[in-house]
C-alpha positions in Angstrom: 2.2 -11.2 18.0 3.3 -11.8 14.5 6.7 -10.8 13.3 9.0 -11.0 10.3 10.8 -9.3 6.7 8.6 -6.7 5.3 9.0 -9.1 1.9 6.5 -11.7 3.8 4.0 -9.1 5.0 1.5 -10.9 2.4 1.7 -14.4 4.4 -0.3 -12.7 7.0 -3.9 -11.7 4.6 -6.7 -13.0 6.3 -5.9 -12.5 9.6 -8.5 -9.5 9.6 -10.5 -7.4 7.0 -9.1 -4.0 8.3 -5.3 -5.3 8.4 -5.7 -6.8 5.3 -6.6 -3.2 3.9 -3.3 -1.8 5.8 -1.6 -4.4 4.5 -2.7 -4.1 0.7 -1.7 -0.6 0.8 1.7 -0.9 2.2 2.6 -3.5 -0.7 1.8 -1.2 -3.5 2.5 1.9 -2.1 6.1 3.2 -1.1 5.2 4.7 2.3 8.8 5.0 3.4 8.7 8.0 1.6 6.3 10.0 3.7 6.7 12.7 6.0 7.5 12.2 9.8 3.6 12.8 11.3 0.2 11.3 11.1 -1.1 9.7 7.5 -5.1 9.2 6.9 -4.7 7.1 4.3 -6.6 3.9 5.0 -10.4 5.7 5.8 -11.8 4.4 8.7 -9.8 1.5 8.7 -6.3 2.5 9.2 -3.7 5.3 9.4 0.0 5.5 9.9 2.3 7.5 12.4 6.0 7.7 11.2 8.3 9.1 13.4 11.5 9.3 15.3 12.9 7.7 18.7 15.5 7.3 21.4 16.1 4.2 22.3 16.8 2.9 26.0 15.7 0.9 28.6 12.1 0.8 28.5 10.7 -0.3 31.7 6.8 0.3 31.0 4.6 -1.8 29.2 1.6 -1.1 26.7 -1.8 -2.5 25.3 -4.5 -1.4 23.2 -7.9 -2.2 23.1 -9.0 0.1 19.8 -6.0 -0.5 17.2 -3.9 -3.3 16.3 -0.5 -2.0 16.0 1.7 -2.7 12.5 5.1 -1.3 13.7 7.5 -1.5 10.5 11.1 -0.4 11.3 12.7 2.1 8.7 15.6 3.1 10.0 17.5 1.8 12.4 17.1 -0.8 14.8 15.0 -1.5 17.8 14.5 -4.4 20.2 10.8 -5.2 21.7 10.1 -6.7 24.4 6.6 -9.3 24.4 4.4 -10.8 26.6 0.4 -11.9 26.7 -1.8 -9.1 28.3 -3.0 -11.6 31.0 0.1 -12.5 32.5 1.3 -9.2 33.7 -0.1 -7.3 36.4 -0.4 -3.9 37.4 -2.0 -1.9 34.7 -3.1 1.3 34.6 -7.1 2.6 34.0 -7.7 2.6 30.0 -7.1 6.0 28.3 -9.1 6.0 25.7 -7.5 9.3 24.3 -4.6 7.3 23.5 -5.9 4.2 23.4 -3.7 2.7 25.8 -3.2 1.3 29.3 0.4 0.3 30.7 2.0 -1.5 33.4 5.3 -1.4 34.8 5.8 -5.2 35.7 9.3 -6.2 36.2 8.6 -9.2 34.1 11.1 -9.2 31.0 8.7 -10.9 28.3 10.6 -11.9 25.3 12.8 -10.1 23.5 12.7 -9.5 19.5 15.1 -7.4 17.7 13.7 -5.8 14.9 16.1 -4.5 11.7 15.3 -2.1 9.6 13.1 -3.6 6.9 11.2 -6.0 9.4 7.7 -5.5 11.0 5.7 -7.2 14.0 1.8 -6.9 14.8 0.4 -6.5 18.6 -3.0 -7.1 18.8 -5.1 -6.4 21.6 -4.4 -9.4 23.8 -0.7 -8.8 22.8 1.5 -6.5 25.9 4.7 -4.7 24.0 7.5 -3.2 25.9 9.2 -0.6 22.6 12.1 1.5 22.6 14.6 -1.0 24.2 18.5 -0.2 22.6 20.5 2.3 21.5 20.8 5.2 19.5 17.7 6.0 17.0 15.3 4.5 14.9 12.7 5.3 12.6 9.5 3.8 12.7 6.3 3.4 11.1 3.3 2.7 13.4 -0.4 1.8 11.7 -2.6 1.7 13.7 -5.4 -0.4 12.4 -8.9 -0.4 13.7 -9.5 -3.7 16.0 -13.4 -3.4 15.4 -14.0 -3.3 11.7 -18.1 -3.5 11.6 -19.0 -0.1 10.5 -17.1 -0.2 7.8 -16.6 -4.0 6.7 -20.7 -3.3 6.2 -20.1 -0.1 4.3 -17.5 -1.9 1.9 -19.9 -5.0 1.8 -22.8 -3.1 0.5 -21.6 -0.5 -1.6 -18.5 -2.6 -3.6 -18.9 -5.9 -5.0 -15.5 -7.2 -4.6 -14.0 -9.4 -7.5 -10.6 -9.4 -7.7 -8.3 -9.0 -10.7 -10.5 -10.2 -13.3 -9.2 -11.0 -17.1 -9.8 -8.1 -19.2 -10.2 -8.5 -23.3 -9.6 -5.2 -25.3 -9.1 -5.4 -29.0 -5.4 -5.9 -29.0 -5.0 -6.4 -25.2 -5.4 -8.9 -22.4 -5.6 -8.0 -18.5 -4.6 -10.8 -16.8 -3.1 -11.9 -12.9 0.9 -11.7 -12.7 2.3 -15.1 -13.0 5.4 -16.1 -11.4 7.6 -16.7 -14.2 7.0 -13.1 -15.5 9.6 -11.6 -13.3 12.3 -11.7 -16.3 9.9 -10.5 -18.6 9.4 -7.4 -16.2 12.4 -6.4 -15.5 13.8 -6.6 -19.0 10.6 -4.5 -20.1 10.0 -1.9 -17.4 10.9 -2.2 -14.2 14.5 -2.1 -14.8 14.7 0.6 -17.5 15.6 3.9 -15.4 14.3 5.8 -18.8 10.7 4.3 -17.5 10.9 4.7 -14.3 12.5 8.0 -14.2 9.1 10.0 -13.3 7.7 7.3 -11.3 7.2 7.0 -7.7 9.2 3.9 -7.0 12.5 3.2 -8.0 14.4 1.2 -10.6 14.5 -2.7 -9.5 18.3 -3.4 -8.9 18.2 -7.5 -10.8 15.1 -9.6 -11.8 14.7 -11.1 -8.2 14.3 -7.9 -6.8 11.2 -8.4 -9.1 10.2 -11.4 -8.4 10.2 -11.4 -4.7 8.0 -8.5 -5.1 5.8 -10.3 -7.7 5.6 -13.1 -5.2 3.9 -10.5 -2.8 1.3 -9.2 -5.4 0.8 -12.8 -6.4 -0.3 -13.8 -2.7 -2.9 -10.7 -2.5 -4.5 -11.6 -5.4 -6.2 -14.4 -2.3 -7.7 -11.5 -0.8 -10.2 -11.4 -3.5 -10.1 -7.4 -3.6 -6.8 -6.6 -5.0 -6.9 -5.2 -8.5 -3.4 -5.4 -10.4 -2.9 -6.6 -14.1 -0.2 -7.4 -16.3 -0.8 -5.6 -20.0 -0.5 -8.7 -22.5 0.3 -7.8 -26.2 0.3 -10.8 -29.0 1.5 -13.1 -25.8 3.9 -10.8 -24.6 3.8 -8.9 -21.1 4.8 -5.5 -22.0 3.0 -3.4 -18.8 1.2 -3.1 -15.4 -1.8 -1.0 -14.4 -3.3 -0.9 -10.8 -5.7 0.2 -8.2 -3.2 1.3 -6.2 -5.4 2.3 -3.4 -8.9 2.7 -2.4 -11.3 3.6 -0.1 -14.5 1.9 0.8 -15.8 4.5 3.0 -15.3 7.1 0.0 -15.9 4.4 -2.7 -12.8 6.2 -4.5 -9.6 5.0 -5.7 -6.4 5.9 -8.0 -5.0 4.0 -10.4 -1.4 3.4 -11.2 0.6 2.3 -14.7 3.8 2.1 -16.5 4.7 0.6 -19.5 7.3 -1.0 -21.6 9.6 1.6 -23.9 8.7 -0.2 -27.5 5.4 0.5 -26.9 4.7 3.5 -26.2 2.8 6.1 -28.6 0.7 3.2 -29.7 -2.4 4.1 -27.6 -1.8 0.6 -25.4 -2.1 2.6 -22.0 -5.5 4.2 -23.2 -7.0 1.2 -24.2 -5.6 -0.7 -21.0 -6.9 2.3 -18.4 -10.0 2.4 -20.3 -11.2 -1.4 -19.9 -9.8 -1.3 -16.3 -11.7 1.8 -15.1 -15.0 0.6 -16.9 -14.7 -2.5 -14.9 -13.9 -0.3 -11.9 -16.9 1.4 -12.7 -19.7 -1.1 -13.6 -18.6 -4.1 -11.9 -17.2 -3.2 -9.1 -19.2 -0.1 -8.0 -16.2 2.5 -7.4 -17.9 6.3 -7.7 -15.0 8.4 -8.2 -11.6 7.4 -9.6 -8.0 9.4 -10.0 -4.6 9.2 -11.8 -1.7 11.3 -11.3 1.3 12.4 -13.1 4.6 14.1 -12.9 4.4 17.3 -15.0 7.3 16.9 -16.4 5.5 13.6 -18.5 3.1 15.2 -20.0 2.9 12.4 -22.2 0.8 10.5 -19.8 -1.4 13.3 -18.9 -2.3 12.9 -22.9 -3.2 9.1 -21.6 -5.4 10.4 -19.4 -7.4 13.0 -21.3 -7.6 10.1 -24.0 -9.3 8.3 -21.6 -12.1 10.4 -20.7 -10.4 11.7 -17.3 -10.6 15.6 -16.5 -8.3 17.5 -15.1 -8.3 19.0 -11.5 -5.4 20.7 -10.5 -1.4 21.0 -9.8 -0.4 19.2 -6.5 2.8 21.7 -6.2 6.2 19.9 -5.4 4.5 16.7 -4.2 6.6 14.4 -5.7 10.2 13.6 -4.7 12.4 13.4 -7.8 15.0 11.1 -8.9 17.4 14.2 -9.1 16.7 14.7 -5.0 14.5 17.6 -5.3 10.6 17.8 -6.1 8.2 17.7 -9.2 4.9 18.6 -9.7 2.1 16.4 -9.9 -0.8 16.8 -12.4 -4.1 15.3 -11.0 -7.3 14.1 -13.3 -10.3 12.2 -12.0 -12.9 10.4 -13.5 -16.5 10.1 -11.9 -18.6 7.3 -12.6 -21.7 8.8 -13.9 -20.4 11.5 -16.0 -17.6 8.8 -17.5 -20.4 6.3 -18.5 -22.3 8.5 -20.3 -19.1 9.4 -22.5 
């Protein structure tokens, strides 16, 4: 069992390729936001459950065998109650339906309380006892494949993984985040609301509300398939652009980008998404790659036609606004051979 702050999820890369991908996604992607139901957002690999429960006293025990279990509290708080697999007794035949088998051993295990904005990861060998407390919590549950063959092959033969790169365009440079560009960041972009008023994430509050995130996307960049630059202008950071998420069973991805207020109009983004989906493209081996807008910033939908990208279609109301209702996303793609050729 591992446990901890959602802030420290990164610590834990390595452990496995599939929860690495679960946990790639969930640092650059602001799931909280989703529906209550099932997710398939991770392929093959992984998909999320977000939901809400009662708590009480628990008395029955569980185990998988199929999925290793992410649970990230949202709302809420809940206490859980662990203990190794071997070491109770009394469980049930294996339903593979639910992947599951559970015991009701009196045993109490140890306890963990888990606040909202904390996490904890049950593999296999790992018995969990949830739902122990009061009142209700809301919970997000990925459930992450435990056998990752098929497609750890898949992702090993049809992407060459490399990592963020350096880029060189004719007045830019792609480069890894740094840790002392927090300041720079937040001054630039991440805390100007006029930036991130159509954006899916919201204004940073202070710098190290930057900075702790920056320390996250920093320790993925280990992972060697994590694909997230800083925009460098005449030695200044002045915007980010990203793979924000990917499939390797699909060999698709979508890319991600904002940028500093004094610079836009300038044609920086184009150049920027250009370089980063021809490296996408030829180095990497992705087949298929999208970008998404709110419609009512049409100025980076001009971005995106500049950059060769067609588009597809109006995702209707898919987009919670900063006003508490919901936009319309605008969605182009690009496709490898037809983008090549251009």
């Amino acid at each position: 069992m591992i446990t901890g702050k959602m802030g420290n999820l990164a610590r834990y890369l390595g452990c496995h390729p599939n929860l690495d991908a679960a946990i790639e996604f969930l640092l650059d992607s602001d799931f909280s936001e989703l529906e209550d139901g099932r997710h398939d957002v991770g392929g093959q690999r992984f998909h999320i459950n977000i939901f809400r429960v009662c708590m009480g006293e628990n008395a029955v025990w569980e185990a998988h065998r199929d999925f290793i279990d992410l649970q990230i509290i949202l709302e809420g708080a809940e206490t859980v109650a662990w203990a190794p697999v071997d070491q109770l007794e009394g469980w049930s035949d294996y339903n593979a339906d639910k992947d599951a088998r559970t015991s009701a051993d009196a045993r109490p295990g140890m306890l963990c309380s888990l606040m909202a904005g904390m996490f904890a990861v049950y593999f296999p060998e790992d018995a969990h006892r949830p739902g122990i407390g009061s009142g209700e919590v809301r919970k997000a549950v990925v459930k992450v494949r435990a056998t990752p063959e098929t497609e750890a092959q898949n992702d090993e033969s049809m992407l060459k993984h490399l990592g963020t790169s350096t880029l060189e365009t004719g007045r830019l440079r792609l480069r890894q985040y740094q840790a002392d560009d927090a300041q720079v960041m937040f001054d630039n972009w991440t805390g100007d609301p006029e930036v991130t008023k159509t954006l899916m994430w919201e204004t940073h509050p202070n710098a190290e509300y930057t900075r702790h995130l920056l320390e996250n996307w920093i320790k993925s960049y280990e992972t060697g398939r994590y694909y997230h630059w800083a925009i460098e202008h005449i030695g200044q950071v002045i915007g980010d652009i990203a793979l924000v998420n990917w499939s390797p069973e699909r060999l698709d991805g979508e890319i991600g980008y904002c940028l500093t207020r004094k610079f836009w109009n300038r044609g920086i983004m184009t150049e920027a998404l250009k370089a980063v989906m021809r490296y996408l493209f030829q180095e990497v081996g992705f087949r298929r790659l999208i970008l998404r807008h709110a419609t009512n910033n049409p100025a980076s939908g001009r971005v995106m036609e500049k950059a060769g990208l067609i588009y597809e279609g109006c995702l209707r109301q898919a987009l919670p606004d900063k006003q508490g209702g919901f936009s319309d996303l605008a969605l182009y793609a690009a496709l490898k051979d037809e983008w090549l050729k251009q």
